[in-house]
C-alpha positions, 0 to 999 in steps of 0.5 A: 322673524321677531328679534330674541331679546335678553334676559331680565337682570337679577335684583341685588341682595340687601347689604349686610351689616357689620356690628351687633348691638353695642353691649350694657355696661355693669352696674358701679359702686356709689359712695355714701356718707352721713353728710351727702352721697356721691352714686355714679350714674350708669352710662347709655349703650350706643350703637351706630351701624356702620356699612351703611349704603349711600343715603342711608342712616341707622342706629340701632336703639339705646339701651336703658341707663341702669338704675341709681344705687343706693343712698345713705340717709339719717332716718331718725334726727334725733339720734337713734342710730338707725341707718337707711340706704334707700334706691335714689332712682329706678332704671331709665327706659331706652324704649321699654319699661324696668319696673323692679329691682333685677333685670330689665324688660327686653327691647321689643325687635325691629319691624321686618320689612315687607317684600315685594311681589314677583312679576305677572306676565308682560302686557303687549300694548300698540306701544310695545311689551312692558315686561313682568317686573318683580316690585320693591321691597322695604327695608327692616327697623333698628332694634329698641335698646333693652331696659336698664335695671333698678339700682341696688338697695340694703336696710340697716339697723347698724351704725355706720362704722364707716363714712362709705357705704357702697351699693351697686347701681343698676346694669344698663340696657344693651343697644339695639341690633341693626335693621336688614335692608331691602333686596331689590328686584327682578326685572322680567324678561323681554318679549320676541314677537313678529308681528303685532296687528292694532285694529288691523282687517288683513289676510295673510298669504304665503306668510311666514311669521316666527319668533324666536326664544324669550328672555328668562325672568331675573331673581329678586335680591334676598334681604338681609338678616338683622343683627341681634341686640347687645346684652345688658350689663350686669348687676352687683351687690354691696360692701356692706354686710347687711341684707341686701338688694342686689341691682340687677342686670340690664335686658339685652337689646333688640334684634333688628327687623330683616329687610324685605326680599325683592319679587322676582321678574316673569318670563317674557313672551313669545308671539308669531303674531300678537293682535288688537280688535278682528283677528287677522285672517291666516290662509294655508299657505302661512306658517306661524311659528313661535319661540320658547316662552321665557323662564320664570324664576321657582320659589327660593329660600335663604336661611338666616345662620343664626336662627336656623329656623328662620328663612326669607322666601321669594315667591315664584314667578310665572313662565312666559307664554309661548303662542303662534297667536295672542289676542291682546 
């Protein structure tokens, strides 16, 4: 009588994180005057993701530096009295280009992992049953931070009536969102077999053989979802009044790449007699009786609860035979 064996294990769920994607921060005034400029500088958006499991590290990408303001500059030496605020620099790309004065490009999304593949049936080998394991998954990339804006600018044909000119800098990029990390796999499940005949000639008489039932494939662990990226930060205009170039806002980050799902695991086997090379002969005196055949696991689908349209899928799993005889 062969020995039922146990069920395959369930994968485990890839681990969620806990932050989105740091946001930009809004673009500043600088302060400009005949004879030098003072522009602040726009500050980076960082995102680290935290919940990380062992040995594994993330950040999701930088957002873009947004863009210098203007700065004041004398046009005309000679003493026209033609006053100029000029761009000092365009916005500093995290990992996507800002080309014009306004918003900033957006940062690409991570690259979603790849998932495994459910489990074939198990093989019977003069070793024993290697069970139908559900494969390994990958994990999701970190977003790329979205671009910082151009800074603001203004033309003027005003003298000053002041020493302090101010135009906004540019809104920075936000970060990006934090990758999904894999689900792991199912294991398949074990396989009852009473007897396995290698090369073997015999004849059975007044034999009974009977195995019992198999064990069920284990799930493969979902992925999880990726993060979204930060927002950019926002733009502004100038105290001075005259026709202006607002800066503009930075893009938002990128969402993070979903983690691969695991495979699912196939059900094992059940075999009254299992046999390599001349079938053994089986008289009428004998009985070969088999088990129930292991379950594998259906499709199944989790859907993301931010963006309901979206779903992981795990391919299904094949059923376990069942069989009084299985050649090998």
């Amino acid at each position: 009588v062969g020995t039922p064996l146990i069920d395959g294990g369930d994968g485990l769920p890839g681990e969620d994180w806990i932050p989105k994607g740091v946001l930009g921060q809004p673009g500043v005034y600088g302060c400009s005057a005949p004879t030098g400029s003072t522009v602040v500088a726009h500050a980076l958006a960082k995102n680290k993701c935290a919940n990380a499991p062992a040995g594994k590290i993330f950040q999701g990408g930088e957002g873009g530096k947004g863009g210098l303001g203007a700065v004041f500059v004398d046009d005309d030496p000679a003493g026209t009295p033609y006053r100029v605020f000029r761009a000092a620099t365009s916005a500093t790309p995290a990992a996507t280009t800002a080309t014009t004065a306004g918003t900033g490009l957006a940062g690409p999304s991570g690259v979603v992992g790849s998932d495994g593949a459910s489990g074939t049936l198990g093989i019977v080998s003069e070793a024993g049953f290697t069970p139908g394991n559900g494969t390994a998954a990958t994990d999701g990339t970190s977003g790329l931070g979205g671009g910082g804006s151009v800074g603001g600018s203004v033309y003027s044909t005003i003298p000053p009536a002041s020493k302090c000119f101010s135009v906004y800098t540019g809104g920075s990029g936000g970060a990006g969102g934090c990758p999904g990390l894999a689900g792991t796999p199912g294991t398949g499940g074990g396989a009852s077999i009473a007897m396995i005949a290698i090369d073997s000639a015999f004849t059975l008489d007044a034999t009974t053989l009977t195995s019992s039932a198999a064990g069920n494939g284990g799930k493969g662990g979902f992925g999880s979802f990726g993060t979204m990226g930060g927002k950019g930060g926002s733009g502004g205009s100038t105290n001075f009044p005259v026709p202006t170039v607002l800066s503009g806002s930075g893009a938002p980050g990128g969402r993070g790449g979903n983690g691969g799902s695991g495979g699912n695991g196939s059900g094992g086997i059940s075999v009254a007699m299992a046999f390599r090379g001349t079938k053994p002969t089986i008289l009428s005196t004998s009985t070969l009786t088999p088990g129930a055949g292991g379950g594998g696991v259906s499709l199944r689908t989790k859907a993301n609860p931010l963006a309901p349209a979206e779903s992981l899928t795990i391919a299904a799993s094949p059923n376990g035979t069942s069989a009084a005889d299985l050649a090998l």
